[in-house]
N, C-alpha and C positions, 0 to 999 in steps of 0.2 A: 255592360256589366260583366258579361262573359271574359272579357279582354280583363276587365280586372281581376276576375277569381284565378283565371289562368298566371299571372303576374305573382299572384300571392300567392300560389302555389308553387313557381317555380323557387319566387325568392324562399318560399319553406324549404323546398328541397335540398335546396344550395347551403340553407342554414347548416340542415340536418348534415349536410356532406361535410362542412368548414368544422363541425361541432364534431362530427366523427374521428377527422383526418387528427386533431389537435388532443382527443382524448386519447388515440390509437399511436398518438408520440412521448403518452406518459410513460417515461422509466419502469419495468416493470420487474421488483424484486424475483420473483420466482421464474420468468423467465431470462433470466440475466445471467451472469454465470462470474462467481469472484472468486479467487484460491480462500482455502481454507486457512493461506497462513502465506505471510512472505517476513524476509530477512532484508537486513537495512544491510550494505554492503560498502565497502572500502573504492579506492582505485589504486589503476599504477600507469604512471607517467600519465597524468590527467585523466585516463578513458576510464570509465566506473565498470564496475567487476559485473560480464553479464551472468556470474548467480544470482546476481539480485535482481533476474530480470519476471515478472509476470505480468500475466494479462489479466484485465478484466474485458467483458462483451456485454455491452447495454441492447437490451432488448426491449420492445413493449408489448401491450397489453396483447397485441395480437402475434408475438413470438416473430415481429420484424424487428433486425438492427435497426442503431439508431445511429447514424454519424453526426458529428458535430457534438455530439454531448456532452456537456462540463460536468469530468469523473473529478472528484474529489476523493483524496486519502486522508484521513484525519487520526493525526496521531498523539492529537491532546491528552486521552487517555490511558497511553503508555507510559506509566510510568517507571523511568529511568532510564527511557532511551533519549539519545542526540542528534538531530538530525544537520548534515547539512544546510548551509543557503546558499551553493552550489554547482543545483544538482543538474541532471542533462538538459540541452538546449531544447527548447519545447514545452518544457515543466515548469512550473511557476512554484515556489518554495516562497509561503508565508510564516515568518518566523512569530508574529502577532497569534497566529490562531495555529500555529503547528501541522501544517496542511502541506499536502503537494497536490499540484494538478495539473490536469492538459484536456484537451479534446479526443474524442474517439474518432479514428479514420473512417477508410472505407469497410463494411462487415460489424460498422458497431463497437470496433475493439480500439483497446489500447494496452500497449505495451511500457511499463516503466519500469526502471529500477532506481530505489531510493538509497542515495548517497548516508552512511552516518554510522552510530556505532550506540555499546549500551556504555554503560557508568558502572562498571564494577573491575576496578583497577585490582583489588585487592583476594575478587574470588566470595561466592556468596555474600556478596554486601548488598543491600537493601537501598532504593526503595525496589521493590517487586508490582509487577504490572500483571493483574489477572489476565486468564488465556480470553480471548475473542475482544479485547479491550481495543482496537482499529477499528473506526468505520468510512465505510466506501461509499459516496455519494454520487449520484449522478442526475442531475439537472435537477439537486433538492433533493431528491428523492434518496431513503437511505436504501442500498442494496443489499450489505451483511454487514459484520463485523467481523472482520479476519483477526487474526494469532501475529502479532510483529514479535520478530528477534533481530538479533543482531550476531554476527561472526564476531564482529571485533568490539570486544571489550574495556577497551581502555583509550582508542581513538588512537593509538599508534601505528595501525597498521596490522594486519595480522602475524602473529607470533607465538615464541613459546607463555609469553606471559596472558596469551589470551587462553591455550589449554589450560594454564594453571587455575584461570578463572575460572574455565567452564568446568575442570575437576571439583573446584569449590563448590561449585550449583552443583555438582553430583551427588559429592558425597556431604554437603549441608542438608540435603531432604527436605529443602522445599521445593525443589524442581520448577524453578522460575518462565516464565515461558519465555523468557530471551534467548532461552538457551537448547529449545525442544525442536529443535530442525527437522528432524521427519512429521513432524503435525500429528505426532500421535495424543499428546495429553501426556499429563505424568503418570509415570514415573518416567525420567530419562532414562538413557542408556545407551547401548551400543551402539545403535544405529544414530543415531544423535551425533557420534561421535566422531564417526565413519565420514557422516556428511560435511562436518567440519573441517576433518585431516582433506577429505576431496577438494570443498573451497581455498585451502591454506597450500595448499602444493600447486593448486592451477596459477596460483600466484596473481591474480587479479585483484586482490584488493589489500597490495604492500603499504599502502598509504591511505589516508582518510581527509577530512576536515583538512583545509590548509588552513597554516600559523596568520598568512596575512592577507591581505584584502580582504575577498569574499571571504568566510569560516562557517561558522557552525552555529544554531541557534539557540537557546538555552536550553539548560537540562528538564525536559520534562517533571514536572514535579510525582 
């Protein structure tokens, strides 16, 4: 009899440890850590522009990384950006559900930068996508909703016709968030601007979407 309660104790124990280990690798939003905002970015001569590069770091409930985790980016709710289908080797680009994703390395983290551009050829043209409209997933779990923008505006490549665009988001006065690159919220402005002439002179994203094979997925509605 002893021999059994000892038995059914251990296998409790081991419950309680398997039950622990599995709840203590739940994705844990507030200890997790996602930018406030990233920007969809161009390339030149195939390599993708690293401004567009962030991290997210998936942690759990007990404020341990978590590797292996399946981060999800969802950019369904962007409305009027474009993404690549692609984008760096590692990241998997569904144009069905508007998504990119990969695994977290060693420390929990991952580093991407998403390939693509917005839809406003013409400078304040609509459709407009509310700020924190991105959500960050990771093993299901949702982690924030970041701010997506895009440098290049018309999917050419960055240029003058993309300041002409983003002067339109200026002086139109609805301050789109495609176009809010320091993560402050509206109103734009200078510094906004600053960080755009920064990315367009490093020269990193002359080019975007390519015309054939691979390309681009549809426009966000």
């Amino acid at each position: 009899m002893t021999g059994l309660v000892r038995k059914a104790t251990l296998f409790a124990v081991c419950g309680l440890v398997a039950a622990g280990a599995a709840y203590a690798s739940v994705p844990s939003p507030a200890n997790s850590s996602v930018p406030p905002c990233f920007a969809l970015v161009g390339e030149n001569a195939g390599t993708i522009d690293p401004a567009g590069n962030f991290t997210i770091t998936v942690r759990d409930l007990a404020n341990l990384p978590i590797n292996g985790s399946l981060v999800v980016v969802d950019l369904s709710g962007v409305s009027g950006l474009q993404i690549c289908d692609n984008n760096e080797a590692g990241f998997t680009v569904d144009c069905g559900t508007q998504t990119v994703r990969g695994f977290t390395g060693v420390g929990g983290t991952i580093t991407m930068a998403i390939k693509g551009h917005a839809v406003n050829s013409g400078g304040n043209v609509p459709p407009y996508s509310a700020y924190n409209s991105a959500k960050v997933y990771a093993d299901g779990v949702l982690l924030a909703s970041p701010t997506a923008q895009a440098y290049d505006h018309d999917g050419s490549g960055m240029g003058p016709a993309d300041l002409s665009a983003w002067l339109g988001d200026f002086f139109g006065g609805n301050d789109p968030s495609r176009s809010d690159y320091d993560c402050t919220g509206a109103p734009l402005g200078p510094s906004d601007l600053s960080t755009w002439l920064t990315v367009f002179f490093a020269s990193g994203s002359t080019g975007n979407c390519p015309a054939g094979g691979k390309g681009q997925c549809s426009v966000i509605p």
